[in-house]
C-alpha positions as CSV (number, residue, x, y, z in Angstrom):
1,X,-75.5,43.4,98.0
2,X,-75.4,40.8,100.6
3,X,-74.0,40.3,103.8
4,X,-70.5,39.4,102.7
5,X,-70.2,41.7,100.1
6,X,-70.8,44.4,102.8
7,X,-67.9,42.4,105.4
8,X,-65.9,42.8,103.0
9,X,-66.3,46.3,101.7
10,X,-65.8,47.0,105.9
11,X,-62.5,45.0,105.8
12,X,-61.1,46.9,102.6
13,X,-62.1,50.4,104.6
14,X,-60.2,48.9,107.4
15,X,-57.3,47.9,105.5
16,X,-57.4,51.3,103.4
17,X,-56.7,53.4,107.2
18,X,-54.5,50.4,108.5
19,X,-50.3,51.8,109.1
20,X,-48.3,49.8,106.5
21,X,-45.7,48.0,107.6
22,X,-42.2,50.2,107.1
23,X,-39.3,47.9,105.6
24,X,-35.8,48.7,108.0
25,X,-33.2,49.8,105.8
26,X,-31.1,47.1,106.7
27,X,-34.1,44.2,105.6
28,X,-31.2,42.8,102.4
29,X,-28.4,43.1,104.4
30,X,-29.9,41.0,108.0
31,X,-31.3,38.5,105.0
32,X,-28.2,37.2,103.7
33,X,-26.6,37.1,106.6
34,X,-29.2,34.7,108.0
35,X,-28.4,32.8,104.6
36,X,-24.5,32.8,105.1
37,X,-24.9,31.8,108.9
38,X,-27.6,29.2,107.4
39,X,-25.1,28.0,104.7
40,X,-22.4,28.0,106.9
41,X,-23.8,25.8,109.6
42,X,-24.5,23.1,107.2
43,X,-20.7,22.9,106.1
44,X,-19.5,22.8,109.5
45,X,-17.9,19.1,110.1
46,X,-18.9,16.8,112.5
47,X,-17.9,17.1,115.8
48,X,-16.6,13.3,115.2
49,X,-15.0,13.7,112.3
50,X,-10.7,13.1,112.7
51,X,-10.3,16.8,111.1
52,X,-12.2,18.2,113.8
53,X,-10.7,16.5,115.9
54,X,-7.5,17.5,114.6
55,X,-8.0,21.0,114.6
56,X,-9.3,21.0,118.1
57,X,-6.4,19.0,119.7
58,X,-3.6,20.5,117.5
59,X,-1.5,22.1,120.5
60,X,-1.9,19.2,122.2
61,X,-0.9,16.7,119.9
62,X,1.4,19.4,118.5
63,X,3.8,19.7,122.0
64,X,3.2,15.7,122.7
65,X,5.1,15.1,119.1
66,X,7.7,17.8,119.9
67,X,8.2,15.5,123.5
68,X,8.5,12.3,121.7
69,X,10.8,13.7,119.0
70,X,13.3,14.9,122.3
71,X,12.9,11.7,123.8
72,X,14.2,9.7,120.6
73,X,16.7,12.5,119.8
74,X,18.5,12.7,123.8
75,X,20.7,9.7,123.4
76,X,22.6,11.0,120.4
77,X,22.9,14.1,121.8
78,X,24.4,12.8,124.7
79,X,26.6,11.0,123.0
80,X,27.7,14.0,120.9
81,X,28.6,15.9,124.2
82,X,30.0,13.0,125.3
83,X,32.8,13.2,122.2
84,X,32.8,17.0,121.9
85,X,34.4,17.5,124.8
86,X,38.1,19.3,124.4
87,X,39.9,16.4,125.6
88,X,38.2,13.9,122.7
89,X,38.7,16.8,119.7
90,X,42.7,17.0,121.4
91,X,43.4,13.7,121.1
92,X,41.0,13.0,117.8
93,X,43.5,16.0,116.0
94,X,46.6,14.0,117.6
95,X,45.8,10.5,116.0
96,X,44.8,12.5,112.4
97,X,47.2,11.7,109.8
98,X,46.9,15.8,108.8
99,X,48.1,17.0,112.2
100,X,51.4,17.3,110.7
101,X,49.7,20.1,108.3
102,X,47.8,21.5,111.4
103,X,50.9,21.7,113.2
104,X,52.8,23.9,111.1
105,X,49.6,26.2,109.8
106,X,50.8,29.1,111.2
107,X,54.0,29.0,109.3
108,X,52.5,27.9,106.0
109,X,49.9,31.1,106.7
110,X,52.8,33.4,107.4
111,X,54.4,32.1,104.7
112,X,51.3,32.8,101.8
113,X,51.3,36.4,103.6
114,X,54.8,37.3,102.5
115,X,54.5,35.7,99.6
116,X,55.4,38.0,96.3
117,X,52.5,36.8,94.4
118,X,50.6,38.6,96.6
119,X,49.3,42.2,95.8
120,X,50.2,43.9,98.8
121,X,53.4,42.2,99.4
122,X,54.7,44.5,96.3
123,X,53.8,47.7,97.8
């Protein structure tokens, strides 16, 4: 026998009395979640990319659109104030050829009340 053959009958005794390492219950489960973390750190975009970008400064550009959109909108509804006030409906229902109808509504609706076709009007 020589020298190493007696080395390494010492180490196999050594290893033979050595603890063996105890696996944690949890060994599968703290692996793949090192792969999915792994995984999903190589699909996350690039800080430079326009959708990350995007997604980043979506409120921003979000309430800057809504602030353009009431700028360009303002004038008309200005205006529309302007000619939906009670004077400008008053004297656009005077100059309508209908006002004659409007006029007498109230007689032509009293009128279809009492009219006999009606069912109640025969009770």
């Amino acid at each position: 026998m020589s020298a190493e053959d007696k080395d390494d009958e010492k180490l196999w005794q050594l290893l033979g009395k050595a603890k063996r390492p105890a696996i944690s219950p949890f060994f599968a489960r703290n692996v793949l979640r090192a792969v999915r973390t792994e995984q999903e750190g190589s699909m996350r975009p690039d800080k430079t990319s326009f959708q990350w970008l995007l997604r980043r400064w979506r409120f921003a550009l979000g309430g800057a659109l809504a602030v353009l959109a009431l700028g360009f909108a303002m004038p008309s509804l200005v205006e529309n104030m302007k000619t939906d006030s009670p004077i400008m409906i008053a004297q656009q229902n005077v100059t309508d050829p209908d006002y004659d109808a409007i006029e007498h509504l109230d007689e032509l609706l009293a009128y279809d009340e009492s009219s006999l076709w009606l069912d109640d009007a025969t009770d």
